[in-house]
PDB file of N, H, CA, C and O in Angstrom:
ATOM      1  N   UNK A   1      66.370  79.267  51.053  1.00  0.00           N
ATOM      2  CA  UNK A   1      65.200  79.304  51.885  1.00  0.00           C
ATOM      3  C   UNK A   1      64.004  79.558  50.993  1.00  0.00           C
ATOM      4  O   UNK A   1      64.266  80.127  49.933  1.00  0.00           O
ATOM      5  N   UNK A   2      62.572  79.202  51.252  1.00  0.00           N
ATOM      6  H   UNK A   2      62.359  78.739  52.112  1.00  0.00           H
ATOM      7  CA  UNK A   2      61.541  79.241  50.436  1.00  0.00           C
ATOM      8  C   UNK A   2      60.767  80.573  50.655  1.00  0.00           C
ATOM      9  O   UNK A   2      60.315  81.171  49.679  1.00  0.00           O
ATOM     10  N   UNK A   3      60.593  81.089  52.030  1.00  0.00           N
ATOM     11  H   UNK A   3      60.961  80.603  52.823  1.00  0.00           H
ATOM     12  CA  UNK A   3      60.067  82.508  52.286  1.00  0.00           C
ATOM     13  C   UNK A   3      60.859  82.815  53.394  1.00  0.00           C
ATOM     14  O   UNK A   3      61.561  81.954  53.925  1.00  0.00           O
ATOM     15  N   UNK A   4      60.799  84.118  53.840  1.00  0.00           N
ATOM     16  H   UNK A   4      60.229  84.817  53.409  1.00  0.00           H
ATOM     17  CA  UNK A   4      61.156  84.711  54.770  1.00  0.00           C
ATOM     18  C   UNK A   4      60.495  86.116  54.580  1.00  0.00           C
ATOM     19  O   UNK A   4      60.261  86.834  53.607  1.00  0.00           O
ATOM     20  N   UNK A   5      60.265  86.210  56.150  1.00  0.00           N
ATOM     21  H   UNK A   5      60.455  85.627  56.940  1.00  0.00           H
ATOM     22  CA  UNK A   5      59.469  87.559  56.570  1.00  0.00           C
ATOM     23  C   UNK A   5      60.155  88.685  57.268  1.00  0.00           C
ATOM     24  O   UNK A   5      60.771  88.474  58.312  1.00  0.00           O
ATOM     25  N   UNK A   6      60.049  90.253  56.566  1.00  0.00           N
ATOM     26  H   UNK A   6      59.548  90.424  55.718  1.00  0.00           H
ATOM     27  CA  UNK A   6      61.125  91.049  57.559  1.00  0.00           C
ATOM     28  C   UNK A   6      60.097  91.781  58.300  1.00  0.00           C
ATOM     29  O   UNK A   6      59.273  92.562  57.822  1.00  0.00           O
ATOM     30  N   UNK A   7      60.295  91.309  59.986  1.00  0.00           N
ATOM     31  H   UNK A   7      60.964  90.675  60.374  1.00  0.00           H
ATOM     32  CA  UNK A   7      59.881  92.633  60.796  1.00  0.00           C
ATOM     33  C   UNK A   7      60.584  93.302  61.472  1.00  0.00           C
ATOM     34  O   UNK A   7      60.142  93.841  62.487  1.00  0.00           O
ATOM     35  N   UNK A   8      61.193  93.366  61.282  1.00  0.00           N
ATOM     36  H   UNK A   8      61.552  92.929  60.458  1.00  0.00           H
ATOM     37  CA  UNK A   8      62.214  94.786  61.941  1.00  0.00           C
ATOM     38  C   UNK A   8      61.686  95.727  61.404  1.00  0.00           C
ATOM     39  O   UNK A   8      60.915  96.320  62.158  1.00  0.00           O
ATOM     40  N   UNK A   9      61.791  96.277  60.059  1.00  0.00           N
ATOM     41  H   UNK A   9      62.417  95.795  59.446  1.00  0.00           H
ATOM     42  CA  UNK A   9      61.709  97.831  59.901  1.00  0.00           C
ATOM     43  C   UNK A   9      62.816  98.159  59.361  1.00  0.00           C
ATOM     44  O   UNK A   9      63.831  97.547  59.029  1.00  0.00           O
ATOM     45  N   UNK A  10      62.138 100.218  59.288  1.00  0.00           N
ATOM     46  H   UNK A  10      61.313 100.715  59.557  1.00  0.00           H
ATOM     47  CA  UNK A  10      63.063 100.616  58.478  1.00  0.00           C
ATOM     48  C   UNK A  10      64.326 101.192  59.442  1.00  0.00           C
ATOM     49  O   UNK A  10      65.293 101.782  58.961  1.00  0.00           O
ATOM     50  N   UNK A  11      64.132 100.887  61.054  1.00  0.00           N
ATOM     51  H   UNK A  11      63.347 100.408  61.444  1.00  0.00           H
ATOM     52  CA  UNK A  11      65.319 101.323  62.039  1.00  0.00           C
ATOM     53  C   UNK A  11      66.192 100.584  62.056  1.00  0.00           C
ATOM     54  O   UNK A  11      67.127 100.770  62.835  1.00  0.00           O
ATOM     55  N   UNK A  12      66.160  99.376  61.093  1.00  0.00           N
ATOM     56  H   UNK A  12      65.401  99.225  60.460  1.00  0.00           H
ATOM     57  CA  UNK A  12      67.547  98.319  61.196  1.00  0.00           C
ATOM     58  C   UNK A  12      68.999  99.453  61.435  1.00  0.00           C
ATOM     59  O   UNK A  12      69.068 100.672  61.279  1.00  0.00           O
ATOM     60  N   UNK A  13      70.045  98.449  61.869  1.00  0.00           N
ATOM     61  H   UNK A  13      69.990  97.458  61.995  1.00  0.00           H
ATOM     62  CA  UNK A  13      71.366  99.074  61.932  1.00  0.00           C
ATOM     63  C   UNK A  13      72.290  98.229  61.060  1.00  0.00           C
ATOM     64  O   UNK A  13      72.121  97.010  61.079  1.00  0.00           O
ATOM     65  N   UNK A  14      73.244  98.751  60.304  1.00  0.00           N
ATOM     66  H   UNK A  14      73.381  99.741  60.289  1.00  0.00           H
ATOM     67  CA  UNK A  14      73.884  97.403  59.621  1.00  0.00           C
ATOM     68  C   UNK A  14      74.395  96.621  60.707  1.00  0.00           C
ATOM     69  O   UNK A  14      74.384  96.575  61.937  1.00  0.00           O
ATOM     70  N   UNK A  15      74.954  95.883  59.462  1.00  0.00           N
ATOM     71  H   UNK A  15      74.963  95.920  58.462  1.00  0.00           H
ATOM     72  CA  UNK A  15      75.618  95.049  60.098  1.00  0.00           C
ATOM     73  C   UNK A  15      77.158  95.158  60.506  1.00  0.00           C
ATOM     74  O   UNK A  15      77.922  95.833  59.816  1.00  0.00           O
ATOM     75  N   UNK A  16      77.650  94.391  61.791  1.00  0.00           N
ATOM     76  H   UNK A  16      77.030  93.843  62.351  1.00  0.00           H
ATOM     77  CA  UNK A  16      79.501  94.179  62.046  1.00  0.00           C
ATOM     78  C   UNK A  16      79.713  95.082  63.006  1.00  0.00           C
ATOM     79  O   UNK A  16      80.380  94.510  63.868  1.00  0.00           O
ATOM     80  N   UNK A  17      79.510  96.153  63.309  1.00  0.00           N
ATOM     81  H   UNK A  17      78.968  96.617  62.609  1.00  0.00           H
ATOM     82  CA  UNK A  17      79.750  97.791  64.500  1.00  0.00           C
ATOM     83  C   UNK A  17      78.370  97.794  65.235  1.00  0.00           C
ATOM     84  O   UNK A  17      77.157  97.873  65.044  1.00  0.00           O
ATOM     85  N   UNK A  18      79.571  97.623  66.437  1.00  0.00           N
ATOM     86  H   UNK A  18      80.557  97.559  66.592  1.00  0.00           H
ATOM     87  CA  UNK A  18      78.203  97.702  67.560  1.00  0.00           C
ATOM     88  C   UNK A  18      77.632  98.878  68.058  1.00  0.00           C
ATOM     89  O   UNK A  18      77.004  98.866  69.117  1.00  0.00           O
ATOM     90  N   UNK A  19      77.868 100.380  67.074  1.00  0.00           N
ATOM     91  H   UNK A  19      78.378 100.389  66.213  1.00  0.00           H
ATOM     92  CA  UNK A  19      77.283 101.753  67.225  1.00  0.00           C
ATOM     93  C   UNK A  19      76.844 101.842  65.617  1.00  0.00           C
ATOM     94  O   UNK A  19      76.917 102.963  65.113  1.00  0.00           O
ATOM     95  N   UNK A  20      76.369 100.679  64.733  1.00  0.00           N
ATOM     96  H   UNK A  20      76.309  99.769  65.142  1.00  0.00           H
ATOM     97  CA  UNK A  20      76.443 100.847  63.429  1.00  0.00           C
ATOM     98  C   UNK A  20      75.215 102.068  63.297  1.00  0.00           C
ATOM     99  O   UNK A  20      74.241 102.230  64.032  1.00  0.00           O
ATOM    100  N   UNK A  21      75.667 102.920  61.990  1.00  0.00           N
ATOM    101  H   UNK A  21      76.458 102.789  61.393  1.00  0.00           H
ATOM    102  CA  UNK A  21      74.630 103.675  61.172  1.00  0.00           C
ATOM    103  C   UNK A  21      73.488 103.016  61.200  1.00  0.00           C
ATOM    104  O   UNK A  21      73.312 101.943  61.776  1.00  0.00           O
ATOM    105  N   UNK A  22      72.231 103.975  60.237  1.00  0.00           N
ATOM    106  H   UNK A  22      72.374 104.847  59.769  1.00  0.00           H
ATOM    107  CA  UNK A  22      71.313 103.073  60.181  1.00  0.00           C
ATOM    108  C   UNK A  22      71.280 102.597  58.874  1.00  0.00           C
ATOM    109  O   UNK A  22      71.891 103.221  58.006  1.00  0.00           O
ATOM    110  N   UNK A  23      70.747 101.728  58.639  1.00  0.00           N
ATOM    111  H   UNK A  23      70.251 101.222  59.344  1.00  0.00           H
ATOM    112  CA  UNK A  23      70.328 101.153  57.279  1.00  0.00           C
ATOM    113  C   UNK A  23      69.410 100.674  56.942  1.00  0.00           C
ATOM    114  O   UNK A  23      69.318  99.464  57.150  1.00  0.00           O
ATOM    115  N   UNK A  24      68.547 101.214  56.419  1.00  0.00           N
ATOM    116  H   UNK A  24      68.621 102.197  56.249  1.00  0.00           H
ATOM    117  CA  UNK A  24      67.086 100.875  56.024  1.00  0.00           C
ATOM    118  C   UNK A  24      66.771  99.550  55.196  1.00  0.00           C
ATOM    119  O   UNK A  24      65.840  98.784  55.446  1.00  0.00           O
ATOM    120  N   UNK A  25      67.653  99.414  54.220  1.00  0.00           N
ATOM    121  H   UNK A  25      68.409 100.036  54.017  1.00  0.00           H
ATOM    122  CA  UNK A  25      67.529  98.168  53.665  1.00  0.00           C
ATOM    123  C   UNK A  25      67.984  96.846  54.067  1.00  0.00           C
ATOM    124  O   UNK A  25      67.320  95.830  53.858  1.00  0.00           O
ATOM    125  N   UNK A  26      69.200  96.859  54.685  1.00  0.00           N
ATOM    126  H   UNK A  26      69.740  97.684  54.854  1.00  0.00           H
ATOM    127  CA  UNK A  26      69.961  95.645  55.045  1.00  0.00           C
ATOM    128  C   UNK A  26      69.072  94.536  55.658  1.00  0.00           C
ATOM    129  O   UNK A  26      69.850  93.582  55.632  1.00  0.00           O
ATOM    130  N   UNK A  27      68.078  94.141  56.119  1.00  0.00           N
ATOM    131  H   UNK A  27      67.446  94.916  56.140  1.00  0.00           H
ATOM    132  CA  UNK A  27      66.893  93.399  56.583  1.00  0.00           C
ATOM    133  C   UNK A  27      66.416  92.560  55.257  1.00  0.00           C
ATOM    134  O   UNK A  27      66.379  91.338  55.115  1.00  0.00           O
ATOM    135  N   UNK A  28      66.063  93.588  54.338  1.00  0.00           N
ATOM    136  H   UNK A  28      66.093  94.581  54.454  1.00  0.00           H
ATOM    137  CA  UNK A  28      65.261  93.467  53.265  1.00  0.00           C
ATOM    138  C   UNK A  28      66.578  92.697  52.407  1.00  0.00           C
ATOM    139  O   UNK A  28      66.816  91.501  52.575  1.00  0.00           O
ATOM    140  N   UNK A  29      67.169  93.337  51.718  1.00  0.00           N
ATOM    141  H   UNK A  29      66.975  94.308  51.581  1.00  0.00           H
ATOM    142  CA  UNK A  29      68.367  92.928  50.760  1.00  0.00           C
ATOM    143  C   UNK A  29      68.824  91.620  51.610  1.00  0.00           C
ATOM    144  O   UNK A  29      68.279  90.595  51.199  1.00  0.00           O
ATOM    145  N   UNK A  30      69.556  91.467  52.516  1.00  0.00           N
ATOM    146  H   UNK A  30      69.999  92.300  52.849  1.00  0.00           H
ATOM    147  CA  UNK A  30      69.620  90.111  53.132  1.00  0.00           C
ATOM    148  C   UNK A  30      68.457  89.107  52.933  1.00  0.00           C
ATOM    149  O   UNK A  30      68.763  87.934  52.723  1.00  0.00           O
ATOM    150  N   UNK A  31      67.303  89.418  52.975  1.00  0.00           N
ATOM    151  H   UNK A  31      67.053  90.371  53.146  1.00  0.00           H
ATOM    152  CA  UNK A  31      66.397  88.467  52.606  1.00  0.00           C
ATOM    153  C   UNK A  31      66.138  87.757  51.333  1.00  0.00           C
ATOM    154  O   UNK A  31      66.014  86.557  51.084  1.00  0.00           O
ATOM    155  N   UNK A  32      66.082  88.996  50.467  1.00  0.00           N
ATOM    156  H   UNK A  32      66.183  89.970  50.669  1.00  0.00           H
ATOM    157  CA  UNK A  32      66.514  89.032  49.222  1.00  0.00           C
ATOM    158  C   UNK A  32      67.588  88.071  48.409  1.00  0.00           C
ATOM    159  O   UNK A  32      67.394  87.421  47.382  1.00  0.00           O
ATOM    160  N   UNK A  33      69.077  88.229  49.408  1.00  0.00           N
ATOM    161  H   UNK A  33      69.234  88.757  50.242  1.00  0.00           H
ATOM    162  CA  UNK A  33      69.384  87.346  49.183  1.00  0.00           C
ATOM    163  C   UNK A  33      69.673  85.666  49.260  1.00  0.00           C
ATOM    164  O   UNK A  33      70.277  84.845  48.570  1.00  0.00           O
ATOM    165  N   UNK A  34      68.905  85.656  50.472  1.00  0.00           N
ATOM    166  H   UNK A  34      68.414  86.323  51.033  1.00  0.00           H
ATOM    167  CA  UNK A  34      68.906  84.635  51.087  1.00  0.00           C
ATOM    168  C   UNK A  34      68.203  83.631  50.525  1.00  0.00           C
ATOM    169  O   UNK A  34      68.588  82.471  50.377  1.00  0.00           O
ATOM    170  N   UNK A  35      66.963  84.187  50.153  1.00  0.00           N
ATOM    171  H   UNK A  35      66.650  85.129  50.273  1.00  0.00           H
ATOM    172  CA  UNK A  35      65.888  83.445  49.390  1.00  0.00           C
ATOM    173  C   UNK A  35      65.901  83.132  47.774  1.00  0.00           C
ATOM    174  O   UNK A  35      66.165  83.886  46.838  1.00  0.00           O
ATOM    175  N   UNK A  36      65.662  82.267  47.782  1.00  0.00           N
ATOM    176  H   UNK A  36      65.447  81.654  48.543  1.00  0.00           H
ATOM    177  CA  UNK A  36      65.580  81.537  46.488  1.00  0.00           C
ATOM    178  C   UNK A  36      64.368  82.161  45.198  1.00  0.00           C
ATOM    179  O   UNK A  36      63.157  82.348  45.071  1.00  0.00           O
ATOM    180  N   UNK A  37      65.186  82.253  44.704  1.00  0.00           N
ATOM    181  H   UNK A  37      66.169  82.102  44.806  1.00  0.00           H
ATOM    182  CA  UNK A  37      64.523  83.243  43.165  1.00  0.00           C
ATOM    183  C   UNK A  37      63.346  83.078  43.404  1.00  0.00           C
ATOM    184  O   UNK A  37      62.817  84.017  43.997  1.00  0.00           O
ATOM    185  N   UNK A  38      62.263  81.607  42.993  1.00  0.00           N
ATOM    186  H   UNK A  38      62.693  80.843  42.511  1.00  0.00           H
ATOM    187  CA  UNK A  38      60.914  81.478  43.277  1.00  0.00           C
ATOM    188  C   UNK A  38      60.380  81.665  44.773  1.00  0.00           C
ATOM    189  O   UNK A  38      59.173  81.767  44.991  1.00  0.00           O
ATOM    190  N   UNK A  39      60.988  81.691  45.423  1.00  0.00           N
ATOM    191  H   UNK A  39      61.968  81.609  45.246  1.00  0.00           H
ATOM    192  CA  UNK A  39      60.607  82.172  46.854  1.00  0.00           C
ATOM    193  C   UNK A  39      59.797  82.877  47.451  1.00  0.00           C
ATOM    194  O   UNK A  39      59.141  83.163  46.448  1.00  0.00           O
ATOM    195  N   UNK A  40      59.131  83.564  48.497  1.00  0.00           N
ATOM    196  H   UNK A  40      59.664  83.332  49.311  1.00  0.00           H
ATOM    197  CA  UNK A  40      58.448  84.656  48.765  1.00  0.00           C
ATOM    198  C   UNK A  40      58.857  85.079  50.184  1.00  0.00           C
ATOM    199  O   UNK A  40      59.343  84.358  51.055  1.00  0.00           O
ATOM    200  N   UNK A  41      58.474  86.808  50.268  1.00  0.00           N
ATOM    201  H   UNK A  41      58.079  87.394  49.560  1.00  0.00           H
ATOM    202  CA  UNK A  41      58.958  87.216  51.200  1.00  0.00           C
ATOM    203  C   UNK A  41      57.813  87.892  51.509  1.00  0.00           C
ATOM    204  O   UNK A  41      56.849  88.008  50.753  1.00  0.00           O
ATOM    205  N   UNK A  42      57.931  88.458  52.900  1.00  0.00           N
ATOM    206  H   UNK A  42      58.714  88.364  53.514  1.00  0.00           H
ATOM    207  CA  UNK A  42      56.538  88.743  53.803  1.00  0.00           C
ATOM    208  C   UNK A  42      57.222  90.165  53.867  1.00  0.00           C
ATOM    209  O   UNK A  42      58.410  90.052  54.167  1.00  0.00           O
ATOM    210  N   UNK A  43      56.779  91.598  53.653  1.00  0.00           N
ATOM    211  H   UNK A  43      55.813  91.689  53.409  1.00  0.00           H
ATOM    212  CA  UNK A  43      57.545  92.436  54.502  1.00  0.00           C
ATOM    213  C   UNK A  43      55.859  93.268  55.420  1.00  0.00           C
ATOM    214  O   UNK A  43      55.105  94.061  54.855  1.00  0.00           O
ATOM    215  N   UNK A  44      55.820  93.147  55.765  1.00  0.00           N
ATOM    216  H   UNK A  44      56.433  92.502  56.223  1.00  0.00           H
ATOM    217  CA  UNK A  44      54.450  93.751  56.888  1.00  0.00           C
ATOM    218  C   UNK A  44      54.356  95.131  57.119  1.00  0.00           C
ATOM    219  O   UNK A  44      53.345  95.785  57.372  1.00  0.00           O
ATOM    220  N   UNK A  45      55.547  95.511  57.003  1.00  0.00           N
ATOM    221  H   UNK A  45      56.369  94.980  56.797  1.00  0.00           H
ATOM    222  CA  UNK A  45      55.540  96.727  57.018  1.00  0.00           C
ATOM    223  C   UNK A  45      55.574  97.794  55.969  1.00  0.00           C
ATOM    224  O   UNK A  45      54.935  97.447  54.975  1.00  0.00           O
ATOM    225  N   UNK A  46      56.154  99.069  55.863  1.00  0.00           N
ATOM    226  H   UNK A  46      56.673  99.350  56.670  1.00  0.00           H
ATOM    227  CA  UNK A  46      56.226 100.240  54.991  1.00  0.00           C
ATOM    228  C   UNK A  46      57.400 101.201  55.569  1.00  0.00           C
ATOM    229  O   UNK A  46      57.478 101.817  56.632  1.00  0.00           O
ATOM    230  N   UNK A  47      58.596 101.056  54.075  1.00  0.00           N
ATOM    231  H   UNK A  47      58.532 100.556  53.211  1.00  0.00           H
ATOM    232  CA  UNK A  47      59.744 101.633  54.263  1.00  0.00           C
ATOM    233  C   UNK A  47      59.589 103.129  53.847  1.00  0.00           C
ATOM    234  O   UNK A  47      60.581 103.854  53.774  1.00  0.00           O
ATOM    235  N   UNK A  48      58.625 103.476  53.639  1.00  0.00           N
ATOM    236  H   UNK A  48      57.819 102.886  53.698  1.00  0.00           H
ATOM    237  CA  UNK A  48      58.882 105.423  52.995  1.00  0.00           C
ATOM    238  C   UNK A  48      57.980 106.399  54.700  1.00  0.00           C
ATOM    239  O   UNK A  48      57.355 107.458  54.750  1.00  0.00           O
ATOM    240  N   UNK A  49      58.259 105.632  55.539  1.00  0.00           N
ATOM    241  H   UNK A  49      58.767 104.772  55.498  1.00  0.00           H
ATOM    242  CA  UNK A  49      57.838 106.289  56.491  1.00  0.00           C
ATOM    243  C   UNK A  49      58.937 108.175  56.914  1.00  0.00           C
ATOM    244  O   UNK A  49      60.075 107.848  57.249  1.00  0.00           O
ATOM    245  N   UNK A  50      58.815 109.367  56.930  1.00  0.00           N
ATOM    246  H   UNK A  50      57.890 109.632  56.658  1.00  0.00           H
ATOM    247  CA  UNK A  50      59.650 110.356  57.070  1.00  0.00           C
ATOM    248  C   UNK A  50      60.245 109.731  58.195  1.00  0.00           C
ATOM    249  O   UNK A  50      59.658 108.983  58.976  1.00  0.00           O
ATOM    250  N   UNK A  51      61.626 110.123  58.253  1.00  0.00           N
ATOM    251  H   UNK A  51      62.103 110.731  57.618  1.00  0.00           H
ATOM    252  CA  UNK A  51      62.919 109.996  59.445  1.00  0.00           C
ATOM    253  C   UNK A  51      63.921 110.845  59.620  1.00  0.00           C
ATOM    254  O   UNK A  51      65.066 110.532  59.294  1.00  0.00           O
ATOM    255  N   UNK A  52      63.592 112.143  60.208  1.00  0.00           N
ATOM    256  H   UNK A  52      62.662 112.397  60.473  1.00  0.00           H
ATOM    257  CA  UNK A  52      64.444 113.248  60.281  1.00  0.00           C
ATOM    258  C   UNK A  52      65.718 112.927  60.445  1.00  0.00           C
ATOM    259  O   UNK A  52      66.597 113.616  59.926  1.00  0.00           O
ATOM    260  N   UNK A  53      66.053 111.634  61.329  1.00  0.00           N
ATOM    261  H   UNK A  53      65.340 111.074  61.751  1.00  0.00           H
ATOM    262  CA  UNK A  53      67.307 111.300  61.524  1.00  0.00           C
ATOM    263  C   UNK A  53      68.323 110.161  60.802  1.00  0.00           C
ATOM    264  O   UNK A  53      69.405 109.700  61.164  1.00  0.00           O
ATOM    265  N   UNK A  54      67.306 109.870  59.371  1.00  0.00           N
ATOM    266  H   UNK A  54      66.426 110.245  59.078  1.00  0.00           H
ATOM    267  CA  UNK A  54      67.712 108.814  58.271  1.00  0.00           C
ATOM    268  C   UNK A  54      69.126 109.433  57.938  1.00  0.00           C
ATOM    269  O   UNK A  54      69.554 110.544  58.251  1.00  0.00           O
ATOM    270  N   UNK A  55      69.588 108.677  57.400  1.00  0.00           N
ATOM    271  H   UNK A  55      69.240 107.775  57.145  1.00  0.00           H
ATOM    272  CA  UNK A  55      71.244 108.369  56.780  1.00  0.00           C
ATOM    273  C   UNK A  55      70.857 109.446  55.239  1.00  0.00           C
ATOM    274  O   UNK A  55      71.899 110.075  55.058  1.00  0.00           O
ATOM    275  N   UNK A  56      70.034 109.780  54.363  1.00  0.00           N
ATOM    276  H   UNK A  56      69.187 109.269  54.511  1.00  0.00           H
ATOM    277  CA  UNK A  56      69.854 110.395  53.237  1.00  0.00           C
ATOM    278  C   UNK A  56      68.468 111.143  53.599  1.00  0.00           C
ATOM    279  O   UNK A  56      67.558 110.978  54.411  1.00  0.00           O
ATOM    280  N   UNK A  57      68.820 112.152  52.455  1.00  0.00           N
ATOM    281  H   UNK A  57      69.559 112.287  51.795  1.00  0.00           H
ATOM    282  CA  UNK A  57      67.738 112.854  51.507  1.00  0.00           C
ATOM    283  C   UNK A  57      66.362 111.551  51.718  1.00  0.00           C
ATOM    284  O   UNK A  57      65.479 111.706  52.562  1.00  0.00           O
ATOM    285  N   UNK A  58      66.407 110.625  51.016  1.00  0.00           N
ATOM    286  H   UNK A  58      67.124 110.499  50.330  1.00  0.00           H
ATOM    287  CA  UNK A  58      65.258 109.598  50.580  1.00  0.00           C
ATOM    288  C   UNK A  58      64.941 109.287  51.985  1.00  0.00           C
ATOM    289  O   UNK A  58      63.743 109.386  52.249  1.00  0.00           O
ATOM    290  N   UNK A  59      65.631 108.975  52.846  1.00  0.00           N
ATOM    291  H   UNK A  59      66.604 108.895  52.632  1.00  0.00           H
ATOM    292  CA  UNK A  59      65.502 108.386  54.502  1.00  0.00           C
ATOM    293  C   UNK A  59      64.853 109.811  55.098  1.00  0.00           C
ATOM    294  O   UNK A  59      64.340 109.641  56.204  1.00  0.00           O
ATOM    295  N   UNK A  60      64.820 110.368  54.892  1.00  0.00           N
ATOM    296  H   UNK A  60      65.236 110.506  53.993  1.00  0.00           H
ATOM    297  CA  UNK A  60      64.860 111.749  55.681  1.00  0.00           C
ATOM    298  C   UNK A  60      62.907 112.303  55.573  1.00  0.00           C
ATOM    299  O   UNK A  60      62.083 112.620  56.431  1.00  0.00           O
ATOM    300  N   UNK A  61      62.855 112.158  53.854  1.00  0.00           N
ATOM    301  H   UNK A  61      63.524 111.900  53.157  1.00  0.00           H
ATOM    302  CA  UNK A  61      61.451 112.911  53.282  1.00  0.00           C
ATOM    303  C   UNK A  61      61.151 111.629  53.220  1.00  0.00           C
ATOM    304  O   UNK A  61      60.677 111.718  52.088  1.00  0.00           O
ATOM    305  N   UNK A  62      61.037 110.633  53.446  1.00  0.00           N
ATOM    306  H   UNK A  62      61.422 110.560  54.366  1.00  0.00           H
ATOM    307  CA  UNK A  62      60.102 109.276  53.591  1.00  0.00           C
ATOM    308  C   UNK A  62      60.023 109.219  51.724  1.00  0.00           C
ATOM    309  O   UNK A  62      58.910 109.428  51.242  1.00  0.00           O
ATOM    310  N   UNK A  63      60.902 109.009  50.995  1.00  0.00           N
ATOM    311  H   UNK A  63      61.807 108.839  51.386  1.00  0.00           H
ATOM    312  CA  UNK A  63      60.726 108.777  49.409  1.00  0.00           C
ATOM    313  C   UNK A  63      61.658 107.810  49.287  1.00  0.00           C
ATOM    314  O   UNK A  63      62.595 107.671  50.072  1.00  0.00           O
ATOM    315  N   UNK A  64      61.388 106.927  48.056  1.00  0.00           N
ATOM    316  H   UNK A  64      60.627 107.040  47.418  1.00  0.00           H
ATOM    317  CA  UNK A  64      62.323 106.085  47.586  1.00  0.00           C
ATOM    318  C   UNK A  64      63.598 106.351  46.791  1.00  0.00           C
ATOM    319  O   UNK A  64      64.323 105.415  46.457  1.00  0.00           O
TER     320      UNK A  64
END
């Protein structure tokens, strides 16, 4: 693919389980891979937002 844009966010759920965890990246990294090296991707948003209820430490204090 030549671009692709992620708006979902950082509340994605993985993927496969229909009570899945959360996963902050899986949106992004899927795009990532999807797209073609010279490619471009749109992300609109901002992943270091705080999430008391993130999966980590980094998810939690809004840090990378």
């Amino acid at each position: 693919m030549d671009a692709a844009v992620d708006t979902v966010g950082f509340e994605t759920r993985a993927h496969g389980r229909p009570a899945a965890e959360e996963a902050p990246a899986t949106v992004l990294n899927s795009l990532m891979t999807l797209t073609r090296a010279d490619g471009a991707l749109g992300i609109p948003g901002l992943y270091v937002t705080d999430d008391p209820g993130g999966v980590g430490q980094g998810a939690r204090t809004g840090t990378l």
